[in-house]
N, C-alpha and C positions, 0 to 999 in steps of 0.2 A: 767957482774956485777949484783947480785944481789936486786933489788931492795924489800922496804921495808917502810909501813906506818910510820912514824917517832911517830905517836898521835894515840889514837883510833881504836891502831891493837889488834887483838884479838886475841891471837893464840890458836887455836881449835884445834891443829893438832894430832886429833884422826883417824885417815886413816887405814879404812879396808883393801886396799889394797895398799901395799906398796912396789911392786915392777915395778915400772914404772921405763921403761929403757930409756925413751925420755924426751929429753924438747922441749917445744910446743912453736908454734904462736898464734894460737886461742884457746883459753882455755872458755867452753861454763859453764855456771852456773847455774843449776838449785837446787832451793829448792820443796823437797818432802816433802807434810804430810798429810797423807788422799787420796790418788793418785791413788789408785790399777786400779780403773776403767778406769781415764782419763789416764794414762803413759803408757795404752798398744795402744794410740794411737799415741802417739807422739813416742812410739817405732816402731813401720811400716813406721812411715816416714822418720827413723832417718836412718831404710836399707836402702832407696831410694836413700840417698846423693849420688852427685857423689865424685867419691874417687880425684879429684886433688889433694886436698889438706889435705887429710884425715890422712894422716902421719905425719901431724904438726898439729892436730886436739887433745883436751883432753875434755870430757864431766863430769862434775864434779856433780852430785846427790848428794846433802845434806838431805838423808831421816832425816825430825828429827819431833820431838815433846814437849811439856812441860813435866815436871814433874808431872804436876796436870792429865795430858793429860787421857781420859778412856782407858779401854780395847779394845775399840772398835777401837780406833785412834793407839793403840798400834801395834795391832792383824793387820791391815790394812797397817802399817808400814812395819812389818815383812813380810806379804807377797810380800811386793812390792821390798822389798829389795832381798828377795829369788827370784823373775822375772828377778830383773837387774843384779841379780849372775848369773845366768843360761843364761844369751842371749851370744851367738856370735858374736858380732859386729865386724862388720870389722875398728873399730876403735879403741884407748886407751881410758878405764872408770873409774873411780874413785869414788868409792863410801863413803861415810864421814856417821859413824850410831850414827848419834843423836834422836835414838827415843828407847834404853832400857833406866830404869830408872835411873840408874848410869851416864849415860852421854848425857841423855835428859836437853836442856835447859831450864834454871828457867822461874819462870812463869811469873816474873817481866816484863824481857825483852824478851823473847820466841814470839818469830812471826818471819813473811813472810825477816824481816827486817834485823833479826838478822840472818837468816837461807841463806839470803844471802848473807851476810856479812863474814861468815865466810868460805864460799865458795871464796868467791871475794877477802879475804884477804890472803888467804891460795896457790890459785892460783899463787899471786906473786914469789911463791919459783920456782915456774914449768916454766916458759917461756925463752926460748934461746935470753937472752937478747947479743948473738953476730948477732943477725938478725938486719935487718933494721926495721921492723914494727912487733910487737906483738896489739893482739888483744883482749879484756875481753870482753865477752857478757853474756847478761840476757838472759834467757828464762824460761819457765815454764813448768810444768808437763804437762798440759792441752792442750796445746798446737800441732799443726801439721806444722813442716817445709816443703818446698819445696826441690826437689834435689838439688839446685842450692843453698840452703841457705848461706854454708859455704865460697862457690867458691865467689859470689859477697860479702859478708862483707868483705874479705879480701882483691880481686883484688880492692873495692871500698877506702879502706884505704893504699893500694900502690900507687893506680894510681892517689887519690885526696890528700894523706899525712896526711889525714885526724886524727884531735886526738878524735871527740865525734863525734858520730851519730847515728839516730833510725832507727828500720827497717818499711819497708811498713806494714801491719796489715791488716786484713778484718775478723770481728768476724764471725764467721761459723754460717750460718743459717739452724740449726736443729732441734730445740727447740725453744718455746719461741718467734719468728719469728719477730710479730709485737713488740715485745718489744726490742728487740737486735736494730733493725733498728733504732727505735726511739731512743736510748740511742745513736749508732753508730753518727748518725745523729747529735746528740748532742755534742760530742766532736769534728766531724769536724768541724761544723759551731763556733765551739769557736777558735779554731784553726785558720783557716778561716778568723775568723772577727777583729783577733790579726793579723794577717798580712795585712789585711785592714788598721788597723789603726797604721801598722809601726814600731809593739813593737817587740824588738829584741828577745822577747820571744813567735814565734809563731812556735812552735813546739808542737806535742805528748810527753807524759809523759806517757806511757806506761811500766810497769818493763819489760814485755818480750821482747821489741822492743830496750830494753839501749844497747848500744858496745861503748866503752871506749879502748883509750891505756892503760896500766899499768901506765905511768906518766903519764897521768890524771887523774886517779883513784888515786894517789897519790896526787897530788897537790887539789884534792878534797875531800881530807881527807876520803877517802874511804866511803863506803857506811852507811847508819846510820841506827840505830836499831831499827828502829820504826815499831810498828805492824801494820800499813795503812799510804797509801802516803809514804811511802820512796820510791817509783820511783822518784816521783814529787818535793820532797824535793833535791835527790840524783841532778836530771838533770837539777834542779837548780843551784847548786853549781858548777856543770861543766860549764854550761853556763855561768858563771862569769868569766871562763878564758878562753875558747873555742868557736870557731865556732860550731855550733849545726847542723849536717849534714840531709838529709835526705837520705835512700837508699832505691831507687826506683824499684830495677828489681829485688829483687825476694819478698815472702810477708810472713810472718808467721800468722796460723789463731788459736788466740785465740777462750777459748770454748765459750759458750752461758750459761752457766748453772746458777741457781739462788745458790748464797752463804749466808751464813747469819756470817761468819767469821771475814768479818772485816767492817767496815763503811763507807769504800767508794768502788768504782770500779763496774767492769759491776757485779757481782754478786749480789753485793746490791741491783745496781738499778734497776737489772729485778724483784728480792726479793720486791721492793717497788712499782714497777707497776702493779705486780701483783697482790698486797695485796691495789689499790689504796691509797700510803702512798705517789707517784709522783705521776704528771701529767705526760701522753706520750706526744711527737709530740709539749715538750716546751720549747725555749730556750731564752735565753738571748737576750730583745729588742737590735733590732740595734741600736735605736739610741746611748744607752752607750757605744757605738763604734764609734758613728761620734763624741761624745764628748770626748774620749779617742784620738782619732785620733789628734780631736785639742790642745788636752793638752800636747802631747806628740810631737810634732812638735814645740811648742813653749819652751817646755822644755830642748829638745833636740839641739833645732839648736840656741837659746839666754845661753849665762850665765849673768844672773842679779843677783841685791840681791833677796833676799826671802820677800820682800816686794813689789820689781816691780814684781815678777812672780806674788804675790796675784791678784794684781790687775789686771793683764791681766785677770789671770783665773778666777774673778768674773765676766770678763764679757763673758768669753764661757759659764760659769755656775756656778750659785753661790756656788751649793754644792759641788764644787771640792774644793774651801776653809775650806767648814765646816770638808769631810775627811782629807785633810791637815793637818788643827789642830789636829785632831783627834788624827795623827801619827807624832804628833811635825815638821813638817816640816821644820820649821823657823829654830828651835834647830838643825835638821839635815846637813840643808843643812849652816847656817854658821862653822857649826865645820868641812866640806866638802871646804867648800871654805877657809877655815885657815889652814887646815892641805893637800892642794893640790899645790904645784907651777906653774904647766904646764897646759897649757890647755886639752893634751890627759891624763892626769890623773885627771879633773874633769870631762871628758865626761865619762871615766871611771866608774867613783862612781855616777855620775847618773845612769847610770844602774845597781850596784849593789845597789844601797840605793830603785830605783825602780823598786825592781827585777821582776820575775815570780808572786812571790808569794802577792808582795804590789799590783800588775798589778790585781789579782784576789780578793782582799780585794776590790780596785777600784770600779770592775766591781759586787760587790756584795752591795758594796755600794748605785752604784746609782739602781741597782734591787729592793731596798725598796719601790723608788719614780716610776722605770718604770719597773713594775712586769715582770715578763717571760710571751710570747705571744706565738703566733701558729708561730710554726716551720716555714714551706710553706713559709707560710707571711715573717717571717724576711732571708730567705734564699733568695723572691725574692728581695729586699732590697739589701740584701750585694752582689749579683751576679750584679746588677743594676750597686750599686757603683767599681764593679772590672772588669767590661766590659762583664762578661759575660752571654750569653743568658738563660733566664729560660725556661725549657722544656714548651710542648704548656699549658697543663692542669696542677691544683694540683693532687698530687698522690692522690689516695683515696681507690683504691683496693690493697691488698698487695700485688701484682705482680708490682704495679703502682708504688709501695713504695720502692721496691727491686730494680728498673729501677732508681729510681731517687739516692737511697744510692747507686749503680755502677755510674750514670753518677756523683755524687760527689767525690765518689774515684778517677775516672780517673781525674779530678780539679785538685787534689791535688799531681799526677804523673807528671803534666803538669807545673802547676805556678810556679814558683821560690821565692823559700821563702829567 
């Protein structure tokens, strides 16, 4: 049977190539635009896959571009779409050509967001929904897979039943080096210090690392059109009904390269370290973590009114009242407690009322009061608080620095989130 987004589907189904004699399990997504240079890398890795599972495999290329888009993004297009006509793979590919002018997207909604989405919702038609598990993954032009890529997402969502989960990651250090690191280093230890303090949203929000069933991608109202952060928004919304998996054994590596595209993500940030617009080597003081930590245990394990929880949390911290108000919480949480009968359906809307994204409002909140500090320092802190040992010295040569972003990778293959 068919499946299909009931809201907010898109139907794009402009298909270059349209004679595809199979329906898939794993149907891979990637958006193209500006690529030519980075797609002949992630083409060399993509020969490399081992063939298990390659026969229920579909790699969907959405080259596209805006309307407004130059010559230059055009011309760039075209070639890269003439590369991925010409290769022999030993897979089934699907190219989708949204970058001539006639059927370039508008410029309104045109980005990373949209160019997925219509990949991801298009997808739906392709999958042998008489299988037991089908599989939709993100990946990126930029990007290099391992042989094994394909083989573990999929054994990992047969053998765990799993409906969401990301892949391992390790940005490529070629470029840019001390800057990759520090930013790297940045997203784990937030990562990291959210499962310190317990919040059910301590995972990567990575777009190339997202794999979803199809009915979740459904029930998450498919992927949303935003030109930056729709990984972050998207794996939020899954996380609302899903367990949020991690897949450990094999790792895809994002590039290193400076972007000036969109406003958030590692191209920006190298973009901003370079041009000192960030500080490197800074991240978010711990202690907004041990005060998350306590606010979130009391939130989580009492249901009171919105007047007893104040008063607790004035005395972990006053300013957890002042954000409170901030984001009506009185308002929230009695129209939660009036509109909820059971008690697993208010522990429920606690976590979606304090999702991902309120969890980051939070912790940027109290950042006003307890600025971002040296990396080092709050890393030895949260290792303190999780048991585990800090290497002897701080890093301080980039080899020292490289030593200590590996011994945090392997952290994060290990803990159990």
């Amino acid at each position: 049977m068919e499946l299909k987004l009931k809201k907010n589907f898109i139907d794009y189904r402009y298909i270059e190539q349209t004679k595809l004699q199979n329906k898939y399990n794993i149907i891979v997504c990637i958006p193209v635009s500006y690529e030519y240079e980075y797609i002949q890398i992630l083409i060399q890795s993509l020969y490399k896959l081992d063939k298990k599972y390659l026969h229920k495999t579909l790699f969907i290329f959405n080259i596209n571009n805006t309307k407004s888009a130059s010559d230059e993004v055009i011309d760039n297009n075209k070639k890269t779409f003439k590369l991925l006509s010409e290769q022999n793979f030993n897979f089934d590919v699907l190219l989708l050509k949204y970058f001539d002018k006639d059927k370039a997207l508008d410029d309104k909604n045109g980005g990373v967001g949209l160019a997925r989405k219509i990949a991801m919702d298009n997808a739906l038609f392709l999958f042998d929904y008489s299988s037991e598990k089908n599989v939709l993954v993100c990946l990126d032009a930029d990007c290099i897979v391992e042989p094994n890529y394909i083989n573990e997402i999929y054994d990992f969502y047969k053998i765990n039943n799993a409906d969401v989960a990301y892949v391992n990651y390790k940005h490529r250090l070629d470029h840019n080096i001390d800057e990759i690191i520090s930013y790297e280093l940045y997203l784990r230890y937030y990562v990291l210090a959210l499962h310190y303090a317990n919040s059910p949203y301590a995972f990567h929000t990575i777009g190339s690392t997202i794999t979803c069933t199809p009915q979740a991608y459904i029930k998450a109202e498919g992927m949303n059109k935003r030109k930056a952060a729709e990984d972050f928004y998207f794996l939020q919304k899954l996380a609302k009904n899903f367990k949020v998996h991690h897949i450990k054994n094999t790792t895809i590596y994002p590039s290193d390269r400076i972007s000036h595209r969109v406003p958030f993500g590692t191209g920006k940030a190298i973009h901003n370290y370079i041009e000192g617009l960030q500080n490197k080597y800074k991240v978010y003081d711990f202690e907004i973590f041990k005060i998350l930590k306590q606010f979130l245990e009391i939130f989580y394990n009492k249901t009171l009114s919105a007047e007893k929880y104040l008063k607790i949390f004035e005395k972990i911290h006053p300013e957890i009242n002042v954000f409170l108000n901030e984001y009506k919480f009185i308002q929230s949480w009695d129209k939660i407690l009036n509109n909820s009968k059971y008690p697993e359906k208010i522990q429920q809307q606690k976590s979606i009322w304090f999702d991902g994204f309120m969890t980051l409002k939070f912790v940027h909140h109290f950042d006003r009061i307890l600025p971002k500090s040296d990396c080092f320092h709050n890393y030895k802190l949260l290792f303190e608080n999780l048991k585990i040992t800090f290497p002897n010295n701080y890093p301080n040569k980039i080899d020292e620095k490289i030593e200590f972003l590996n011994f945090v990778r392997d952290i994060e293959k290990v803990v159990k989130f």
